[in-house]
N, C-alpha and C positions, 0 to 999 in steps of 0.2 A: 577321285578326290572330291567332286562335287554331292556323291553320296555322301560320305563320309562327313564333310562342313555341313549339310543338310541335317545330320541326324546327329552331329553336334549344337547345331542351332536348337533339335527339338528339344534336347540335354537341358540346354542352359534356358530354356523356357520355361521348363518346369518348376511351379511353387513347391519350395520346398518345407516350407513354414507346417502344412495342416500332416509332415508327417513327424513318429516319435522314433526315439530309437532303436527299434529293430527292424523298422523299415529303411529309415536312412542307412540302416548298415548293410542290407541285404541290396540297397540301390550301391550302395561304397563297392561291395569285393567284385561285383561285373566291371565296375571302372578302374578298377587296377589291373583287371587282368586285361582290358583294353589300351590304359599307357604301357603294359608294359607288350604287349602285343606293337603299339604305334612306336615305342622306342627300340623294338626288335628290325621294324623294317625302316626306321633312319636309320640305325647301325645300316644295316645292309647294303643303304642307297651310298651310305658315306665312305664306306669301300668301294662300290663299284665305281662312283666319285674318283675316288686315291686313285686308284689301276688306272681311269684317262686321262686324270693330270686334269681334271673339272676347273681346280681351284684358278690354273692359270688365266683362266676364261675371264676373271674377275680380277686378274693381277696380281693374285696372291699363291704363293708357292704350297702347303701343304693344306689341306682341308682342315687342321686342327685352328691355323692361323684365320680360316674358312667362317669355321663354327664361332671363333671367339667374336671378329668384326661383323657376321653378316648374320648369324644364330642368333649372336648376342649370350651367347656360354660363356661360363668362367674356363679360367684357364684347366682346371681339373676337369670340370665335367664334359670341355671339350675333347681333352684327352682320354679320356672314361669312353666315349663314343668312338672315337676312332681305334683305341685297343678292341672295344670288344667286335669292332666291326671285322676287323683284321683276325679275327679269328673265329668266324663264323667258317671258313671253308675247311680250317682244321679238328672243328670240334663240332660234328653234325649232331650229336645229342644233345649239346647245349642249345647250338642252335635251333634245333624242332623246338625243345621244350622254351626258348625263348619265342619264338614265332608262334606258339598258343600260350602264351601269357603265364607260365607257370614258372618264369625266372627275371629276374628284374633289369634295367639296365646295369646298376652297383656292381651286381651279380655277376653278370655277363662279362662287364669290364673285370673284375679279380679275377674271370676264369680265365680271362683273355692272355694273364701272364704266362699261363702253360703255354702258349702259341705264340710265343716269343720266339726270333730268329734264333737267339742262343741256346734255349731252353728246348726246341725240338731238335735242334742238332743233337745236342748231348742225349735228349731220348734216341734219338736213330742209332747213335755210338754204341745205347747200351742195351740196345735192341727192345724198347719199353713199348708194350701198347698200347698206343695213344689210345685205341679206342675201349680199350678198358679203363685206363685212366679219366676219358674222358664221359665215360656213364658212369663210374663212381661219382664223381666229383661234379657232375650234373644232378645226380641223388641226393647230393647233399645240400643243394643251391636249390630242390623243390620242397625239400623237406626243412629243412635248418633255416636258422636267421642266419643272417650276409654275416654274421662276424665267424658262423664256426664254418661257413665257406673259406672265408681267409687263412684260417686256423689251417684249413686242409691243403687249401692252396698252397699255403707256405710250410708246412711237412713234406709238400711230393718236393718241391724244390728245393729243401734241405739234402732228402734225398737224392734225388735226381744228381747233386752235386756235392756229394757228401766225402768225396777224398779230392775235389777237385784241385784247380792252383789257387791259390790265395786271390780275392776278384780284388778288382782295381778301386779302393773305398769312393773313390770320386763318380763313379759308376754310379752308384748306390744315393748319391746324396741326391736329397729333394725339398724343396722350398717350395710351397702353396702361398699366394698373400691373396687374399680378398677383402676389397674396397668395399665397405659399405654405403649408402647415401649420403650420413653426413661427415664422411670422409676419413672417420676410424678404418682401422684394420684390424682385419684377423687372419690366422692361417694354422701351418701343420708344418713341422716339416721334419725328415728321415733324415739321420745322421750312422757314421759306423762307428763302433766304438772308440777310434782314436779322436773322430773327429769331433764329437760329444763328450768327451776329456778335456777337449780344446778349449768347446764351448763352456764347458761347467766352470772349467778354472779360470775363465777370465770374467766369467760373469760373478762367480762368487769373489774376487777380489774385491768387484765394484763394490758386491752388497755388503763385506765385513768391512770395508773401507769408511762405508757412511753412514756405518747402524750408528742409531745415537737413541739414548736411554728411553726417551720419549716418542718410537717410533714405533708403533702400536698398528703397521698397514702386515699384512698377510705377506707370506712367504712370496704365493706368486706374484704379488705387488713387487713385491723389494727388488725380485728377479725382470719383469719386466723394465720396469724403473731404469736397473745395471742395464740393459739391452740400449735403452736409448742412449743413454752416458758413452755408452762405447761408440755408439754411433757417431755421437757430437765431439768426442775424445778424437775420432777418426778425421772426421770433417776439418778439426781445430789446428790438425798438425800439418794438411795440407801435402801427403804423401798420397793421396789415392790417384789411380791412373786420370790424367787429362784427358775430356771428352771432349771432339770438336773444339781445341784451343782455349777450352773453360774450363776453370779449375772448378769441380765438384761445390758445389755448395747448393743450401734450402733456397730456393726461390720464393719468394709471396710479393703478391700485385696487390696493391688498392688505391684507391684515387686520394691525390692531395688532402681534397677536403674528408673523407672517411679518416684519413689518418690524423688527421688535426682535431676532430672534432670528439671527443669527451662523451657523449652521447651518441654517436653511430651503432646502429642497431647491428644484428647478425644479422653472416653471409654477405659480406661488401669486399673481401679479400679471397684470393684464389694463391693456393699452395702450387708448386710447379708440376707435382703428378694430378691435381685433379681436383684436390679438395679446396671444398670453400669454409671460412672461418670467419669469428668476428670482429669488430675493428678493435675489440678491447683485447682480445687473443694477438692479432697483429704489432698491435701497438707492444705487447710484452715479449712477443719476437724480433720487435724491431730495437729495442733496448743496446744489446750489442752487434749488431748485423751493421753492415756498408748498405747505403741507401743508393738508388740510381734513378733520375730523375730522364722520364722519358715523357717526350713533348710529341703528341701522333699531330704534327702540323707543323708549317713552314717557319716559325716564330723558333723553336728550340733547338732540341738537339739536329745539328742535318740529317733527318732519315733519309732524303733521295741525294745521292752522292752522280748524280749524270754520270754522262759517256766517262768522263775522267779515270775513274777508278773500273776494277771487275769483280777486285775481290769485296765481298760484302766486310765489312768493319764491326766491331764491336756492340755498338750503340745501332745501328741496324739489327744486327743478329738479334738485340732483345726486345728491338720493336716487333722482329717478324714472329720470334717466339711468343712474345707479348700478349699477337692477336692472336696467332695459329692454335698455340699449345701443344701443338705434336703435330704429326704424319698427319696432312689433311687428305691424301688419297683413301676414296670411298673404302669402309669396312679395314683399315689399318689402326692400331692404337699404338703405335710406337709413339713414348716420349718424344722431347727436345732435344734432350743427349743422344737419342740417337739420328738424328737429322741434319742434313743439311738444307742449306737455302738455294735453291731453283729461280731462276730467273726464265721467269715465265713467256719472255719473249727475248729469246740464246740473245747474250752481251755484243759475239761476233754477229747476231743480224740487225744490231742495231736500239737492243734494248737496252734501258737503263738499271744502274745499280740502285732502285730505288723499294721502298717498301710494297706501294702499287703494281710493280713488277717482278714480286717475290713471292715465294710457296714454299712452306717448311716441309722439307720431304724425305722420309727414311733411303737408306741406301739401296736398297731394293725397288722401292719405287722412285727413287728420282731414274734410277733406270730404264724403268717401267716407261718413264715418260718421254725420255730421250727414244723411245723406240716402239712412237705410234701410240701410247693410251697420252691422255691429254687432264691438265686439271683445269678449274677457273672458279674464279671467285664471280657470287652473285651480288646483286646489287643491296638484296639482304644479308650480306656477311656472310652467307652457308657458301662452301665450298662443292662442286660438283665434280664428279671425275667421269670421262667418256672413253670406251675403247675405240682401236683401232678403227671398226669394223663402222663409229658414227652412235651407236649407243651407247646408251648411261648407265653407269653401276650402279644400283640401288641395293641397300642394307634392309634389312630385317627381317622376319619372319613374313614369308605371303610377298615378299618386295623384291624379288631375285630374278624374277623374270625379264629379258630386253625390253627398255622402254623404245620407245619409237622417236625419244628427242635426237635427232640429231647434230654434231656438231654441228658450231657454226662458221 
């Protein structure tokens, strides 16, 4: 490893200014076949990973949950990693030709679906060989662009299952959303034929419902537009399952005076997944919205309810959500809705129901914490998490390693 950062440091040394373009390119196709060479053996490490249950080490149950908190991967490309890793033991031509660079990680992940629990059973049934199959369709992931990989991928698995039972369409569905910086969204997602009927016809009511003569925005304007109306149509009727005792609705935070004032610049407001917005955006969400007025000190609302009470209350819950914003165990991004509030020092040993002695913690890790990993708030607002063991769980790339802080 220490060669490897050494002679990536020489990499990034290098002026690349006095060269032109056929040198830059002849320096480019060694460096791809190098990422994809260095994204050949993550897959590999991140299966050997899965097999000993690594993730647990950190608190976290599957290494895809692994890659998104502590990688810092989106949720696809974490899962793109752990597919193709999972089937490097079954498709050793892929594999070679991924471990000399001549297959991508994309690549890797779409072959990865032939090595699917389902999908090799069904080959064993019909006596298929995998290893022809799988230096075909290694040929064509050296030779082809990724998309007529997919092309072939998804003809052996037409075949593959081509009188089978009718598959379960919920199986099949798939929703991608990626959060960009300034807190738009984008995504992807796979639907089965009935269920993209479903979609089309309720979205197209929306759009014939509010075409109006002078409405001159693009088709997929008008469609996206209907997506959110159904949303806020959803939100508005108040039938969606209750989360944690709260009825679903948009959260946004901003201070009194951001909200009052006419002139408050962007980014003064935070949306409940994440995003921050500006007080003149706020101020036109806040038009019909319920307002909730949260006082972080002893003058307002009662955030520390003492020994009296255990269960946290209302107006707590959106103080701790407030500060937290989600799962504060290291490397987890679970929202609010999915969290409960932790009493950071147990009610039965004498702790109080107050916001001081509160941690918004998904169900998984308040678990976690009930049973030897530890969290705690620093004196600068960052939350820290320690395992059993007296070390600290550190996030990011190069930051995975035991620190030596011990609890205190």
């Amino acid at each position: 490893m220490e060669a490897l950062t050494s002679a990536l440091d020489t990499l990034a040394g290098e002026d690349l200014a006095p060269l032109f373009g056929p040198a830059l390119l002849e320096r480019l196709g060694p460096l791809l076949v190098a990422q994809n060479r260095i994204a050949a053996e993550v897959a590999r490490t991140v299966r050997e990973c899965e097999v000993s249950g690594a993730a647990e080490h950190d608190g976290l149950k599957t290494m895809g949950s692994w890659l998104r908190g502590h990688g810092h991967l989106s949720d696809a490309q974490a899962a793109r990693v752990v597919r193709a890793g999972r089937a490097l033991a079954h498709l050793p031509a892929m594999a070679q030709a991924f471990a000399a660079g001549q297959v991508t990680a994309e690549q890797a992940a779409v072959l990865g679906r032939v090595a699917e629990p389902e999908h090799l059973a069904l080959a064993a049934e019909q006596g298929v060989d995998l290893a022809a199959v799988d230096a075909v369709l290694t040929e064509v992931a050296v030779t082809r662009p990724c998309a007529d990989v997919a092309k072939a991928v998804r003809h052996y698995l037409d075949r593959l299952d081509a009188d089978g039972l009718e598959p379960d369409p919920t199986e099949g569905r798939r929703l991608v959303i990626v959060k960009h910086a300034d807190g738009s969204i984008t995504g992807r997602f796979d639907l089965d034929a009935v269920g993209g009927e479903r979609l089309q016809t309720a979205l197209e009511a929306v759009v014939q419902a509010g075409r109006g003569a002078g409405d001159e925005r693009t088709r997929s304007q008008q469609l996206a537009d209907a997506l959110v109306q159904l949303c806020d149509t959803a939100l508005a009727a108040g039938r969606l399952p209750i989360l944690r005792t709260v009825k679903p609705h948009v959260v946004l935070r901003i201070d009194l005076d951001d909200l009052a004032d006419p002139h408050a610049g962007p980014g003064v407001a935070d949306l409940g997944f994440g995003a921050t917005i500006s007080a003149a955006r706020a101020r036109w969400v806040a038009c019909d919205a319920g307002i909730t007025r949260i006082v972080l000190g002893p003058d307002g609302v009662p955030l520390d309810l003492g020994r009296e009470h255990r269960v946290v209350n209302a107006h707590l819950r959106k103080a701790v959500e407030h500060r937290d914003g989600g799962c504060v165990f290291s490397g987890c991004g679970a929202p609010t809705s999915w969290c409960d509030v932790h009493h950071l020092l147990e009610w039965v040993n004498g702790g109080e129901t107050s916001l001081e002695n509160s941690a918004l913690l998904c169900e998984r890790h308040h678990t976690k914490v009930h049973h030897g990993f530890r969290v705690e708030r620093q004196p600068d607002g960052r939350w820290r998490t320690w395992r059993p063991d007296g070390t600290q769980i550190r996030t990011g790339p190069g930051r995975t390693g035991p620190s030596l802080a011990a609890a205190a």
